[in-house]
Every structure is written in structure tokens, then in C-alpha cells.
Residue frames as a rotation matrix with the C-alpha (Angstrom) as fourth column:
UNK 1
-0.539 -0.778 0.322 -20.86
0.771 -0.610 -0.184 -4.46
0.339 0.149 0.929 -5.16
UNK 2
0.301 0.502 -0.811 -21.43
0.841 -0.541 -0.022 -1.25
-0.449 -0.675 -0.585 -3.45
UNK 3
0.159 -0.555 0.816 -20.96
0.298 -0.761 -0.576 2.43
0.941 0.335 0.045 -4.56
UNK 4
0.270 -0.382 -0.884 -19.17
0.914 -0.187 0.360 4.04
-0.303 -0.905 0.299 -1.49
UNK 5
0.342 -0.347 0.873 -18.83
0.431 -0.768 -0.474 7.91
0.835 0.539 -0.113 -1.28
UNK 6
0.149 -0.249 -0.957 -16.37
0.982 0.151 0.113 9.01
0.116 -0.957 0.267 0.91
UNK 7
0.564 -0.118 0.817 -15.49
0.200 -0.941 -0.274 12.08
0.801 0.318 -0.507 2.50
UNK 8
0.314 -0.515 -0.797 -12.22
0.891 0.449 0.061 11.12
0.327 -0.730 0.600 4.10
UNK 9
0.939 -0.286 0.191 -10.62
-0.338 -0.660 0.671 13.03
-0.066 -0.695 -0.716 7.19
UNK 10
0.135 -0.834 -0.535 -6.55
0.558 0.510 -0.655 12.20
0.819 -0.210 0.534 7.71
UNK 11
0.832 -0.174 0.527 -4.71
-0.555 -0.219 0.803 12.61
-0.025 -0.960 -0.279 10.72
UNK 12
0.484 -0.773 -0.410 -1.23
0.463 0.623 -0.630 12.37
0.742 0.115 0.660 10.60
UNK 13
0.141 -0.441 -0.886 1.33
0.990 0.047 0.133 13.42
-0.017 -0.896 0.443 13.49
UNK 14
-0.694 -0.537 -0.480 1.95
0.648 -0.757 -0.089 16.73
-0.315 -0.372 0.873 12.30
UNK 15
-0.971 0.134 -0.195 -1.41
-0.230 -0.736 0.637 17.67
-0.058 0.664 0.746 10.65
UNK 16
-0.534 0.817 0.217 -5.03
0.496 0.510 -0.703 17.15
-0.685 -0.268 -0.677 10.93
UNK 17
-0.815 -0.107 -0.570 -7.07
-0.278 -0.790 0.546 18.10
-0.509 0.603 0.614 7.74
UNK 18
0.285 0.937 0.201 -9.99
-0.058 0.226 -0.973 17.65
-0.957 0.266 0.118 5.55
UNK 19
-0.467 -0.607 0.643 -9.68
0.614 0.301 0.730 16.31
-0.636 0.736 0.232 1.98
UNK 20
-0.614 0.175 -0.770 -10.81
-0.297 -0.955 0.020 19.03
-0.731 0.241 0.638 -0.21
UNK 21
-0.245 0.552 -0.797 -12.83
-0.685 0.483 0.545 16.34
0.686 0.679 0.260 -2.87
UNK 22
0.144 0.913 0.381 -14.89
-0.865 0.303 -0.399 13.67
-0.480 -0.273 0.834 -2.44
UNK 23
-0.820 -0.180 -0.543 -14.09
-0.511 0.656 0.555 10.47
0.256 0.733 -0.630 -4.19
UNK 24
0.539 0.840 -0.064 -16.91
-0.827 0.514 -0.227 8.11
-0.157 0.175 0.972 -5.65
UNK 25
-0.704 -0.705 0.084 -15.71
-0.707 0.707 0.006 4.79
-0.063 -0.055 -0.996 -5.33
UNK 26
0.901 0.394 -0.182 -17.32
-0.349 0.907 0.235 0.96
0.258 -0.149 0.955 -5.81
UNK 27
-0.836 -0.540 0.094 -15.85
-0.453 0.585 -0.673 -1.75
0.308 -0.606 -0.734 -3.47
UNK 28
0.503 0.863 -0.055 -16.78
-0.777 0.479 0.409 -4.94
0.380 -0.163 0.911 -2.20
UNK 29
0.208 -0.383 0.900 -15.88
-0.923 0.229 0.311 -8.06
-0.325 -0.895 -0.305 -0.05
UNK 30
0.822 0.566 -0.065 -14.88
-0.567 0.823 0.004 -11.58
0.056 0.033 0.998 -1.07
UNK 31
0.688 -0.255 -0.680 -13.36
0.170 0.967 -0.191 -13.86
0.706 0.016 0.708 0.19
UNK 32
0.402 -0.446 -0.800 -11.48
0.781 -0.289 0.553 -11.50
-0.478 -0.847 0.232 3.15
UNK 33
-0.597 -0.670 0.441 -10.29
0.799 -0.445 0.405 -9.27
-0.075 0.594 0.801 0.29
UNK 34
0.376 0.343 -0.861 -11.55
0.058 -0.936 -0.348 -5.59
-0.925 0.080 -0.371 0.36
UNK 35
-0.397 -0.685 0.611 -11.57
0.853 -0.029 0.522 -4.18
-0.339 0.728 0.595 -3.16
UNK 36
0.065 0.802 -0.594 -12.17
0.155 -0.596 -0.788 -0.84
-0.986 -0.041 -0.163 -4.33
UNK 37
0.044 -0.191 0.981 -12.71
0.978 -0.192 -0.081 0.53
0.204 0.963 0.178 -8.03
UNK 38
-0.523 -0.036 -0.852 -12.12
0.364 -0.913 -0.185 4.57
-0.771 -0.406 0.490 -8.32
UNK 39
0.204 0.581 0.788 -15.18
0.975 -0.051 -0.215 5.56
-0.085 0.812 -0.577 -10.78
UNK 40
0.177 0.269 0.947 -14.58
0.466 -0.870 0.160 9.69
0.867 0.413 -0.280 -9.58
UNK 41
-0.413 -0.056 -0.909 -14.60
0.909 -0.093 -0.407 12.13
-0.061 -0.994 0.089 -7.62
UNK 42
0.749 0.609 0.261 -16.69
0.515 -0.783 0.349 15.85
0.417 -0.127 -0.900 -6.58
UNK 43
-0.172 -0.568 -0.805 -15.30
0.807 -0.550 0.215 18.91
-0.565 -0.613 0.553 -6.02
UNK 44
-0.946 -0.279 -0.162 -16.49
0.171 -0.859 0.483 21.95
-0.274 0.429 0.861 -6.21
UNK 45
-0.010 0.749 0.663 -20.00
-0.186 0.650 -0.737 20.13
-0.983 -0.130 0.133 -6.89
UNK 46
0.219 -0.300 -0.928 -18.44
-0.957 -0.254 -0.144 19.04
-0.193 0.920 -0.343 -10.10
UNK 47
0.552 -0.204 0.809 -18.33
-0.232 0.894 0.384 15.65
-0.801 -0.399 0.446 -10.74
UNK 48
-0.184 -0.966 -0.181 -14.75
-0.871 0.075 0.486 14.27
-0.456 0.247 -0.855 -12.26
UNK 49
0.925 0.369 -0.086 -15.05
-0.373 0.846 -0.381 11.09
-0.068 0.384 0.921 -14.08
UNK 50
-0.267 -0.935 0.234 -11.23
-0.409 0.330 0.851 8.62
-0.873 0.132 -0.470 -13.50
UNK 51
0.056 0.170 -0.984 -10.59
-0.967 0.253 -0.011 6.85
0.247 0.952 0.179 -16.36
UNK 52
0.838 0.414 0.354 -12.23
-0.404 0.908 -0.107 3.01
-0.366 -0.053 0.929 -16.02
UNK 53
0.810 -0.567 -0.151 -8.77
0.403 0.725 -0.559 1.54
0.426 0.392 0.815 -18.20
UNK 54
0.071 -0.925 0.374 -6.20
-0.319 -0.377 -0.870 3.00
0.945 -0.057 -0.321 -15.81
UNK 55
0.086 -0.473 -0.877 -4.76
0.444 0.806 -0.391 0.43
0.892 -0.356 0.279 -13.45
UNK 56
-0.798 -0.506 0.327 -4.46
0.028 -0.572 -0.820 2.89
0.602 -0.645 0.471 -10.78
UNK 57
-0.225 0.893 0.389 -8.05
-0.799 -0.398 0.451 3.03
0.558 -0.209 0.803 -10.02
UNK 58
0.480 0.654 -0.585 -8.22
-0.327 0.752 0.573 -0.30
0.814 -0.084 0.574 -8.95
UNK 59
-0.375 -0.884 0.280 -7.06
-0.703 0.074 -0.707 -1.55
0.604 -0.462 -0.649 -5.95
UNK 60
0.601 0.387 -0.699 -7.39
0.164 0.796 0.582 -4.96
0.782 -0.465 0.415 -3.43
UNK 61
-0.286 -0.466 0.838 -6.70
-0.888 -0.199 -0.414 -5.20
0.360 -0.862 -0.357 0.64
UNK 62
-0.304 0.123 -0.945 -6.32
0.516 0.855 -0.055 -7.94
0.801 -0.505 -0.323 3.00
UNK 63
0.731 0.671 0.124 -8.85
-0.054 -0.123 0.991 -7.73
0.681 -0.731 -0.054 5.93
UNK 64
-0.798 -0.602 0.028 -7.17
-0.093 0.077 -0.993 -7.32
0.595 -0.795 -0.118 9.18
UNK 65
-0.823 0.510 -0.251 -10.11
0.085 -0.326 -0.942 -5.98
-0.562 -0.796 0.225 11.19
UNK 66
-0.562 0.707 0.429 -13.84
-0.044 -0.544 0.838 -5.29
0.826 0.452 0.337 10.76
UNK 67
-0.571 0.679 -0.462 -16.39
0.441 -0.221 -0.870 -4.35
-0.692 -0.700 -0.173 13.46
UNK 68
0.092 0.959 0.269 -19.37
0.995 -0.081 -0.050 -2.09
-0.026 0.273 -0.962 13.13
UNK 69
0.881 -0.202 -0.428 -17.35
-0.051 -0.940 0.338 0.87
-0.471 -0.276 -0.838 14.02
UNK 70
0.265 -0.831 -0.488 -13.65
-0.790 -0.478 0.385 -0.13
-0.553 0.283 -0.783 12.06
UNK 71
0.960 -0.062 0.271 -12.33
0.229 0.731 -0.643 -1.52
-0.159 0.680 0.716 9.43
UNK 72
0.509 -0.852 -0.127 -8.69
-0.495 -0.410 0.766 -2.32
-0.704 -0.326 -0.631 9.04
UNK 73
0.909 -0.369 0.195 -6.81
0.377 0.526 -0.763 -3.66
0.179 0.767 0.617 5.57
UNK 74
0.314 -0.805 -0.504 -3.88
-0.348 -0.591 0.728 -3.77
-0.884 -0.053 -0.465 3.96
UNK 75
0.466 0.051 -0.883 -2.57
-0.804 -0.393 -0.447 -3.35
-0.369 0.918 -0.143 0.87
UNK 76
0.756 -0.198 0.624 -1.78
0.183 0.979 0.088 -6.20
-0.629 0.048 0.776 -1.37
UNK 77
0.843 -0.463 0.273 0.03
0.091 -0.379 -0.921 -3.66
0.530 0.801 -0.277 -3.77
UNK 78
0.112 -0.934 0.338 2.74
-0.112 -0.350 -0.930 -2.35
0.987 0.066 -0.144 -1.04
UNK 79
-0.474 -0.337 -0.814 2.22
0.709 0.402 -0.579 -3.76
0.522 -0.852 0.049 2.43
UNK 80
-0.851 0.083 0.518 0.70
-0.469 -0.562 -0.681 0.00
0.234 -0.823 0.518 3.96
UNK 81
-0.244 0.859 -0.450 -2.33
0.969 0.231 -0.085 -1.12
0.031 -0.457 -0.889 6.43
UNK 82
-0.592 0.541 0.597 -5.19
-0.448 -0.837 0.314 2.27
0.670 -0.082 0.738 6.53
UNK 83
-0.566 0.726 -0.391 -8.23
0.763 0.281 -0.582 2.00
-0.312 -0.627 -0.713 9.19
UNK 84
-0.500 0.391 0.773 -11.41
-0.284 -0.917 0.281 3.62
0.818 -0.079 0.569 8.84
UNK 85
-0.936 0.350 0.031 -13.28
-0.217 -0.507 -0.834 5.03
-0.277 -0.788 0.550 12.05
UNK 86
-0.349 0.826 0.443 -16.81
0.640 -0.135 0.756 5.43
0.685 0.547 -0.482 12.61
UNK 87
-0.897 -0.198 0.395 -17.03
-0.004 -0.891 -0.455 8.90
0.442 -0.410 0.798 13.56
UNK 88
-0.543 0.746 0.386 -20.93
-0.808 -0.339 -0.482 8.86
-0.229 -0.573 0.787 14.51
């Protein structure tokens, strides 16, 4: 397991923004399945603590893609597919 700390960008047709937090996240691979846990998140340099017994935090994807530069899943909860970039 990894801890993973993102600081995601979106980019949707009508809007191109910067999330305004940080989220602290563990996630790992097995078996083609991407999973992440949500432990938190920064903001403000405040760190947030989720609560560990709320189902929401957790989540599992099916690999589509992976490279060295993108990684493509999709949810096992509702079908959406996400990609992430490597920007540099």
C-alpha cells in the first residue's frame, strides 16, 4: 500500500480549475483493481482527518490503462472511467 497525496487539476468543457484542498489518500494495485482509501485531506495547511468507518472513503476501479505517464480506471461502484495525466 501506498500513501498518495494528490493535488488534482479538473478540466471539464466549460471550466478549467484547481481543487482548492488536497486529499491524503492510500491506494494500491491487485489483481488489475485500483483501490483507494480516503484517510484526509489539507487545506488551508490544516490537516482534516475522514472518518476510517464511513463507506464513502473507500473506493475500487477496474484498470483500463496504465503507462508511465497515464492511468485510466473505472469505477466498480457506477461505471464513470477518470484518467490521470502526468503533467511533468
Amino acid at each position: 500500500m501506498v500513501s498518495i497525496l494528490l493535488n488534482l487539476k479538473y478540466s471539464t468543457p466549460v471550466a478549467y480549475y484547481r481543487q482548492p484542498k488536497k486529499n491524503l489518500d492510500f491506494g494500491g494495485v491487485s489483481g488489475g483493481i485500483y483501490f483507494t482509501i480516503h484517510r484526509g485531506w489539507i487545506a488551508d495547511e490544516q490537516f482534516y482527518s475522514s472518518d476510517p468507518s464511513d463507506a464513502y472513503h473507500y473506493d475500487s476501479y477496474n484498470i483500463i490503462e496504465i503507462s508511465n505517464k497515464k492511468l485510466k480506471y473505472q469505477s466498480l461502484q457506477n461505471g464513470d472511467t477518470y484518467t490521470y495525466l502526468k503533467i511533468n
